[in-house]
VEXMI-766337 format. One record per residue (C-alpha): chain; x, y, z; residue in one letter; residue number from 1. Coordinates in Angstrom, 3 decimals, padded with zeros to 6 digits. Example, Ala and Ser with C-alpha at 12.3 -4.5 7.8 and 13.67 -1.06 7.14 Angstrom:
2
A;012.300;-004.500;007.800;A;1
A;013.670;-001.060;007.140;S;2
//
This chain:
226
A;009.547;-016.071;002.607;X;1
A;009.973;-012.521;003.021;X;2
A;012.663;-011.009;001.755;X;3
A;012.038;-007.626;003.535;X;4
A;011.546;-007.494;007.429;X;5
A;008.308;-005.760;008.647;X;6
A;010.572;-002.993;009.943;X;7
A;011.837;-001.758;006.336;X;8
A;008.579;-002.263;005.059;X;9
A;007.406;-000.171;007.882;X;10
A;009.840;002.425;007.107;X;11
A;009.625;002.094;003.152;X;12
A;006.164;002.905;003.927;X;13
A;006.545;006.089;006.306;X;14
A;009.660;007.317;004.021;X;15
A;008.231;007.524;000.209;X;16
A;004.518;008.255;001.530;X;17
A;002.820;006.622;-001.039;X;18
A;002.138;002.714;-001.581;X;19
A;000.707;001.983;-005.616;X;20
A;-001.350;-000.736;-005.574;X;21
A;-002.168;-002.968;-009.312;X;22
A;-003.744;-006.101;-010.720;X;23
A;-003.753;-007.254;-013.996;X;24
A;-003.248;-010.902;-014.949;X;25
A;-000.984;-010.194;-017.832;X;26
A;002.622;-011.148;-016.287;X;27
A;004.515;-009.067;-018.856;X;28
A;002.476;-006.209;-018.449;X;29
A;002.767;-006.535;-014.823;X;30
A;006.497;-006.163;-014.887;X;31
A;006.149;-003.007;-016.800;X;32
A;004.130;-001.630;-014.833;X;33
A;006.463;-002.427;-011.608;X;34
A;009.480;-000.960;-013.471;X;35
A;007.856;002.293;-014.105;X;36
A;006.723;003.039;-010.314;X;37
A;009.752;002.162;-009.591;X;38
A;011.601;004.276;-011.736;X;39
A;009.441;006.579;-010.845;X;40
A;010.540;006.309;-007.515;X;41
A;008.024;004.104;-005.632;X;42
A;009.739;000.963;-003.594;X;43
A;006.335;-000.730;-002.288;X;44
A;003.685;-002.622;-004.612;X;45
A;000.351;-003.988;-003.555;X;46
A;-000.574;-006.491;-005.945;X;47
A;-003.964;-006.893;-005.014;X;48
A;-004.996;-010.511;-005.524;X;49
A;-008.493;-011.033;-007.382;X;50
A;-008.118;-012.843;-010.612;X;51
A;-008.026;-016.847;-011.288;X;52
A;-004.525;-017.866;-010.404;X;53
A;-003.602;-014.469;-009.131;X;54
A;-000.595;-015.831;-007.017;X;55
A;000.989;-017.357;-009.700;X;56
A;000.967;-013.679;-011.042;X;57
A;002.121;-012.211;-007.915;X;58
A;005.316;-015.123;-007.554;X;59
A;006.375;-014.126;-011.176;X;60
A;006.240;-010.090;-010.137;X;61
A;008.038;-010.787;-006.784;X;62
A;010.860;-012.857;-007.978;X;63
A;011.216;-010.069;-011.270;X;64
A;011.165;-007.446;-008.660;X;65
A;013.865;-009.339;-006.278;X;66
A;016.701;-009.726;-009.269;X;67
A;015.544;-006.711;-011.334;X;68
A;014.397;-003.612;-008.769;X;69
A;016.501;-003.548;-005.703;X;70
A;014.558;-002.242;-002.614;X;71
A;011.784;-003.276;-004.426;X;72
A;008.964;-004.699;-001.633;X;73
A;005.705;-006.445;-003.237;X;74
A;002.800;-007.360;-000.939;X;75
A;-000.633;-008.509;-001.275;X;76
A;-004.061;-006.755;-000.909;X;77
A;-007.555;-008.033;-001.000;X;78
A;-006.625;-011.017;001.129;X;79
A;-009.751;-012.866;002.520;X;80
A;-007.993;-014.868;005.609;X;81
A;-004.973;-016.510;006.960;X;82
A;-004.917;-019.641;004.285;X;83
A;-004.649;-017.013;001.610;X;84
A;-002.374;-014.909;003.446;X;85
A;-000.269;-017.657;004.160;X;86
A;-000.046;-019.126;000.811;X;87
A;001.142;-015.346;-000.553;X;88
A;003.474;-015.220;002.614;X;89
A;005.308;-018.808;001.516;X;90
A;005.844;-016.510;-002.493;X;91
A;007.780;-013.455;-000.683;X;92
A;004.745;-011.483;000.276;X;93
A;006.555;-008.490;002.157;X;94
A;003.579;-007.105;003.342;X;95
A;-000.334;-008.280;004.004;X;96
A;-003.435;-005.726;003.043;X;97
A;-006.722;-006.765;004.153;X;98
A;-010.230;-004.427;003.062;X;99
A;-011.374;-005.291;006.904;X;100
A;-009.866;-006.792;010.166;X;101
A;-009.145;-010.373;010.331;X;102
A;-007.819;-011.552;013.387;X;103
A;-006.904;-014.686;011.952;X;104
A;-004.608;-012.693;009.080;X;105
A;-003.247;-010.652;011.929;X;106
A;-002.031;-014.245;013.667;X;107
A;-000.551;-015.166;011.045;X;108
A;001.469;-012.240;010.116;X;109
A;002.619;-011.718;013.236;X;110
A;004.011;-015.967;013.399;X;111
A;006.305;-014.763;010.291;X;112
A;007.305;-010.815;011.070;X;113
A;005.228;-009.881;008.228;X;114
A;003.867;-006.483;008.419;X;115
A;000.277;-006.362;008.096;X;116
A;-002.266;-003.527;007.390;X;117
A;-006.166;-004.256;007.771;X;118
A;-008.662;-001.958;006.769;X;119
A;-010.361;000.102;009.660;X;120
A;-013.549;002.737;009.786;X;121
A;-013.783;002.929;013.642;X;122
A;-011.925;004.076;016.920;X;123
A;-012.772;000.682;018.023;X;124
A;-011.357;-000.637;015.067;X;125
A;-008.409;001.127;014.693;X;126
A;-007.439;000.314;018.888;X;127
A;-008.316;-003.478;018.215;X;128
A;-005.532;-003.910;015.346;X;129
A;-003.155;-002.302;016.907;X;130
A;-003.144;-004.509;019.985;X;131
A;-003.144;-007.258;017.592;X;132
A;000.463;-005.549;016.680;X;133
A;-000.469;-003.568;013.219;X;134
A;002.021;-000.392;013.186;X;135
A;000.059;001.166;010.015;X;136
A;-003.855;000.992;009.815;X;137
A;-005.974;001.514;006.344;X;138
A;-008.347;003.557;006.563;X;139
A;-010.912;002.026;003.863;X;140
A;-012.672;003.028;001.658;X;141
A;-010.791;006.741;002.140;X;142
A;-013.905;008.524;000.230;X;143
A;-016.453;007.803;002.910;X;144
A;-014.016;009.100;005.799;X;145
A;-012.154;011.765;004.517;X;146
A;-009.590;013.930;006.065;X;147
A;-011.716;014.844;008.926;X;148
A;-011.811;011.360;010.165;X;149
A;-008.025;011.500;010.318;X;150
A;-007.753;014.540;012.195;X;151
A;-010.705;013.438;014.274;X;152
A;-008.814;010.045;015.596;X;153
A;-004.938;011.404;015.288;X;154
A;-006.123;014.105;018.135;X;155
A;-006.542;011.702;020.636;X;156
A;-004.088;009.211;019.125;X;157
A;-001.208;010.915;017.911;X;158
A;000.438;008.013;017.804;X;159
A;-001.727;006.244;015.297;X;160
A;-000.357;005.636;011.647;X;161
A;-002.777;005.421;009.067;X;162
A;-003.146;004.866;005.290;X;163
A;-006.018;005.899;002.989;X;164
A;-006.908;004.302;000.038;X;165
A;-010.079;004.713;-001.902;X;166
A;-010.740;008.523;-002.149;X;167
A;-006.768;009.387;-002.739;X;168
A;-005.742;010.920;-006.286;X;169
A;-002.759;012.503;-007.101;X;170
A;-004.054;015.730;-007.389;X;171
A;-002.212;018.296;-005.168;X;172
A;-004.986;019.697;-003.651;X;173
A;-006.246;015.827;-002.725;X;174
A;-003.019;014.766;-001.059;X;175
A;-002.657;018.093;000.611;X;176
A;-005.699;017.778;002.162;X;177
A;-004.705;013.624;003.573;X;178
A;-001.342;014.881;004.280;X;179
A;-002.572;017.707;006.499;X;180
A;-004.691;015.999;008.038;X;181
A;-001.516;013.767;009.680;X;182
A;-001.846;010.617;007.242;X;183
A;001.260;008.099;007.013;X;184
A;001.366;007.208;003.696;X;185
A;-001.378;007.191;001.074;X;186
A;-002.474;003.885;-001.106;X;187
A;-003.106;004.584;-004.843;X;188
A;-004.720;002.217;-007.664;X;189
A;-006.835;003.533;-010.256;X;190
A;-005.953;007.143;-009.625;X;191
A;-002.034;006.352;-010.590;X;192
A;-001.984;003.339;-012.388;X;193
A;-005.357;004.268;-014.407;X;194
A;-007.155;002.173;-017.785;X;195
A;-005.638;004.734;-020.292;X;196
A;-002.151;004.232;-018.947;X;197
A;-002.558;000.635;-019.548;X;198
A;-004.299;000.408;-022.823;X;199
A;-001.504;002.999;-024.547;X;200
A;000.935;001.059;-022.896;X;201
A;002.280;004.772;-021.195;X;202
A;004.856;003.060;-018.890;X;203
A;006.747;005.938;-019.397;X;204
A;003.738;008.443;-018.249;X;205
A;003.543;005.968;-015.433;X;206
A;006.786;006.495;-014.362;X;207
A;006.390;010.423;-014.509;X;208
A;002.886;010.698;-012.742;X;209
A;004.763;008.441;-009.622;X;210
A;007.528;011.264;-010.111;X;211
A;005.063;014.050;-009.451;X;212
A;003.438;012.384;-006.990;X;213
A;006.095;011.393;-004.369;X;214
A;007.162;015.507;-004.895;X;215
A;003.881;016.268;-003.634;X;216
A;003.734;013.897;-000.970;X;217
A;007.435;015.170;000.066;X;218
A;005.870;018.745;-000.242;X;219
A;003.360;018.339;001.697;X;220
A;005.351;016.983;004.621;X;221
A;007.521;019.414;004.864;X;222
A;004.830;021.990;004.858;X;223
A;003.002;019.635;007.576;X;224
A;006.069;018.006;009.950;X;225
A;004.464;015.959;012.673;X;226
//
């Protein structure tokens, strides 16, 4: 079960700005990768489940992240519907990402406490997950919306939390432009956690790129308080 309540995950997620999201099957390489974002000060993962035997991955990361990286909260992305988001749930899954809405996934997260983020591209969307109890919406895929979108929904709905991924980079001017707009938190996979880093084995680049990047994200928000 969850080791983290949906509440700290909530607030893990509002306080560093920024959740990294990686797959790779390699185990070994996996751990690596989670000890340099969090070196690098990051304290969420999305492991985003695609590969053969992906949650056997994921239960190795999780319990190396519970007795190695303290605060440490791994969750899953690319979850299809409740059976898979229940299996991940019964391996420690803090947190559930879905690319689109699933009712079903919302059910089930909400049964166990676990904080759940669905991927939204409409008013209607974003309204129908949060009466199904999601605190923090993705906005997905990012590049099509844009910051306008944001600004566009967070006028009338202040109150709405939301998380871009696709579209985010850790350039400056990129995640000034998200965080200005009045995102939450941004998601990041490729654009942190790229091919290059992976085949030179850079875990120590890694862990200075997440460095940079939670600066900028901190910069931003004090240049942009809500």
């Amino acid at each position: 079960m969850a080791r983290y309540t949906r509440i700290e995950v909530i607030n893990a997620m509002l306080g560093t700005g920024m959740v990294p999201l990686f797959y790779h099957p390699d185990v070994e390489l996996g751990k690596k990768v989670l000890k340099a974002c969090y070196d690098g000060g990051a304290r969420l993962m999305e492991f985003t489940s695609r590969g053969d035997f992906a949650h056997e991955v994921f239960a190795e990361l999780n319990k190396y992240a519970l007795k190695e990286l303290p605060g440490m909260m791994m969750g899953v992305g690319s979850v299809t519907d409740a059976a898979a988001a229940s299996l991940y749930i019964q391996l420690g899954a803090n947190f559930v990402v879905t690319a689109s809405l699933k009712e079903d996934v919302a059910m089930v997260c909400n049964r166990r406490k676990v904080s759940y983020s669905p991927g939204c591209g409409s008013l209607t969307e974003i309204n129908r997950a949060e009466e199904l109890g999601v605190e923090i919406v993705k906005l997905f895929p990012g590049s099509v919306y844009g910051p306008g979108f944001v600004k566009a929904i967070k006028g009338p709905q202040p109150w709405t939390s939301i998380m871009p991924t696709g579209g985010v980079s850790t350039d400056e001017d990129n995640l000034k432009g998200w965080f200005g707009a009045g995102v939450s938190c941004v998601g990041l996979g490729s654009q942190l956690i790229g091919k290059e880093i992976i085949q030179n084995g850079d875990f120590e680049g890694l862990k200075k790129l997440t460095e940079k990047t939670l600066d900028i994200i901190k910069k931003q928000r004090a240049s942009n308080p809500k």
